[in-house]
N, C-alpha and C positions, 0 to 999 in steps of 0.2 A: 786647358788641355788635360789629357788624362794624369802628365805627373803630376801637374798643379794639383790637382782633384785626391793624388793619392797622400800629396805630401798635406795637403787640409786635411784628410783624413785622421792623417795621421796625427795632426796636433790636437785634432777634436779626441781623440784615443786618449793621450796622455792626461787631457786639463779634464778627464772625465773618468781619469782609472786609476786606480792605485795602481802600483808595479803587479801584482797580481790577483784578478778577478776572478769571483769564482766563473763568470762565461769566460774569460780566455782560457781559465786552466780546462773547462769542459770541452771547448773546442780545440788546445793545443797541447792538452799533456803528453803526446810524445815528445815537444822539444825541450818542456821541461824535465822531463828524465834525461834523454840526452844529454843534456850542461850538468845536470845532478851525476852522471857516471862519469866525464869527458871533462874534469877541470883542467881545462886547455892551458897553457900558459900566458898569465896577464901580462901586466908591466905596463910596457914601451909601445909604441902603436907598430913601428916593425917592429921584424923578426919572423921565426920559425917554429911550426910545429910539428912534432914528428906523430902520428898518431894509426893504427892499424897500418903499419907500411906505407901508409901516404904523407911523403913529407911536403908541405906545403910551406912556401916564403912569403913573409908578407911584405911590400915595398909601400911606401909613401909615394904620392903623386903630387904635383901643385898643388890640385888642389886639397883644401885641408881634411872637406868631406868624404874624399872620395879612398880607399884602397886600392890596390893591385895583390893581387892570390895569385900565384904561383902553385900550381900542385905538384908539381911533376910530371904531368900526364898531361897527355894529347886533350886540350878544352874541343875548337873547332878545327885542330888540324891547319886550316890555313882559313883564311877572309874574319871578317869579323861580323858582333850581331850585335845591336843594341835594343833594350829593352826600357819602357820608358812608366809602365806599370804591369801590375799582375795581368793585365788584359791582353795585353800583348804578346805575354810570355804564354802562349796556348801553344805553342810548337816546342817549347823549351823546358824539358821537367827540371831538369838543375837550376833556369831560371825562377822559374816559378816555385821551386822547394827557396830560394834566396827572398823573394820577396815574401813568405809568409812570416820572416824574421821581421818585429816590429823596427821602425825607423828604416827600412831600405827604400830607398825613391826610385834607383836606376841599378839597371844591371847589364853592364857590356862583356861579354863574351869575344876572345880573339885566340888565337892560333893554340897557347901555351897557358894563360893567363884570365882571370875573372876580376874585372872592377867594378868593385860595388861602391854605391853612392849612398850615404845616408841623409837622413831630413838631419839640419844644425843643429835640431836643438837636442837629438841624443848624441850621448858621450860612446865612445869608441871602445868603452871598456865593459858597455852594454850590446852593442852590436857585435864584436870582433869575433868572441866567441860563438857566437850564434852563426856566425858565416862560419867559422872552421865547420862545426858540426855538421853543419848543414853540407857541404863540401869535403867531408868524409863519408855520409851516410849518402852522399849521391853516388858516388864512387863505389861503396861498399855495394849496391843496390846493383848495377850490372849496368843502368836504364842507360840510351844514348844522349847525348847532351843535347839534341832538337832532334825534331819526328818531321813527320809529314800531316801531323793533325791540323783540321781548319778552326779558327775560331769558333767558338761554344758562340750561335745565335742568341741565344736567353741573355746572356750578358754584357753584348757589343755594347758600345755610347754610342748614344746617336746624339745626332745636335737638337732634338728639342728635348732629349733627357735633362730635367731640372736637375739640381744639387744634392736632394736627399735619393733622387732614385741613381744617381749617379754611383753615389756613397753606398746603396746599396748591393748594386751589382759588384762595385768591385770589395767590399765585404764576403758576398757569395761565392766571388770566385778566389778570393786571397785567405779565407779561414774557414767557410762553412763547408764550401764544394769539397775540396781535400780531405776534412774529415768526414764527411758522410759518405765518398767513395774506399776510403779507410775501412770501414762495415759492409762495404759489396754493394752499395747504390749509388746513388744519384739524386740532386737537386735541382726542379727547375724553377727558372722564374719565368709567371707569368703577368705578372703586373703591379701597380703599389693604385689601390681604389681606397679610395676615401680614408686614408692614413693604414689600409688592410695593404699588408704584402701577400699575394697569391704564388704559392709554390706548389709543384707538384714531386712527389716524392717517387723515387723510381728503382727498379732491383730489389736488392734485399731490403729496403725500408719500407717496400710501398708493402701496407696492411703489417709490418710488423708491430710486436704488443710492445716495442718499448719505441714506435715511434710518437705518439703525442708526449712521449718523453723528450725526446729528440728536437722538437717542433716547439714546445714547449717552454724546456729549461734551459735547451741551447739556443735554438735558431734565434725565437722570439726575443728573449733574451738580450740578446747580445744585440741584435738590430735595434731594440728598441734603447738598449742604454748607448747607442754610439749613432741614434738618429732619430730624434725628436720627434720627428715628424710620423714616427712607423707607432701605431698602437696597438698594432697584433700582428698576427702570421696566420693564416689560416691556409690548410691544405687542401687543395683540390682537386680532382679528379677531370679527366676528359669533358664527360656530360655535363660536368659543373661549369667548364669553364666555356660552353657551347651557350649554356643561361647567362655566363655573367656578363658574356660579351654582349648578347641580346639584351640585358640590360641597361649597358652602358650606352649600347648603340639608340637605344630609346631615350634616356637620361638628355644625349646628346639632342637627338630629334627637338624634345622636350624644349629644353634651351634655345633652341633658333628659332622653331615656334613662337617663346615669349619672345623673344628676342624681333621678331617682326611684329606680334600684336604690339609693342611698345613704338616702335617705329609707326607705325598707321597712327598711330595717337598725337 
């Protein structure tokens, strides 16, 4: 399922990263500044922090992984939402701002309160901060806590999505898609061929002069150190991807073609 898929994810991230890469820091240095200005206070796993007027409490749950955040402020008002990867959370930007913190698995949203789940094998004194921030600066931002947006088609799972195209969309949609709309664009995905990821770039990045920058030192990057299987990135355009399909649709032909001469044999 998709949190199984994000919590593998996430253990392929750690036994494959130092604590800081230069692709995370290129994809995620605003939250690294944020914990750089914002030294929250550690410790204990509860407690409270007071910070821009938002004082949030933190309570223990059963379970060991999980939190409960307390802001002070209206989360959903009334009913509840649970979120079970970055994918899901398309309706939900305070969701979705939580799960770009590494190690979050799950993120339930209720009346008052935010419980976030972490994968077991980080420590809480790496997470904990990262969800204050993250839950100040959502706050601080104005945004509503879910929208009426539909899911991004480019990145759904579907079920004959293998494991590394799996990995890659929710990559696209948990670190790359956020910061390329950061810049005034957009990322899409149009496929993974022959170990090639095809994206198309959209807004202010399509034809800008530092996007093979972008494409480049980030996108490729980072795909290819957190998925073996990706050997490039290549950007595409409409009429491009009018050929490659016609290509692949042939490639296919191609195959069942031999695929009967063998058979008659």
């Amino acid at each position: 399922g998709r949190g199984t898929t994000t919590a593998r994810a996430e253990r392929l991230f750690r036994a494959r990263t130092p604590a800081h890469t230069t692709a995370h820091v290129l994809l995620r240095p605003h939250l690294q500044q944020r914990l750089a200005v914002h030294p929250y206070a550690g410790g204990g796993v509860g407690g409270t922090t007071l910070s821009r007027s938002l004082f949030i409490q933190t309570f223990d749950t059963p379970n060991d992984q999980a939190l409960k955040f307390v802001p002070g402020k209206d989360v959903l008002g009334s009913g509840t939402r649970e979120y079970q990867s970055v994918l899901d959370a398309y309706d939900s930007p305070l969701a979705k701002a939580l799960f770009q913190i590494e190690g979050v698995v799950n993120v339930f949203l209720g009346p008052d309160f935010v419980s976030v789940h972490k994968d077991e094998e980080m420590d809480w004194e790496e997470v904990k901060p990262a969800v204050f921030a993250a839950i100040v600066d959502f706050y601080a931002s104005g945004q509503p806590v879910t929208t009426d947006d539909k899911p991004p088609e480019d990145t759904q799972i579907h079920e004959d999505d293998d494991e590394p195209v799996q990995m890659i969309k929710e990559l696209l949609e948990a670190n790359i898609r956020p910061a390329v709309q950061r810049d005034g664009g957009d990322v899409r995905y149009h496929g993974f061929v022959d170990g090639v990821v095809l994206l198309e770039l959209q807004g202010a990045c399509r034809g800008c002069s530092s996007s093979s920058i972008t494409l480049k030192s980030g996108i490729e990057r980072l795909l290819m150190h957190y998925v073996p299987e990706v050997n490039a990135v290549m950007a595409v355009e409409n009429d491009e991807l009018e050929r490659i399909n016609l290509e692949q649709f042939e490639k296919v032909a191609e195959k069942i073609a031999d695929k009967g001469k063998d058979g008659d044999n």
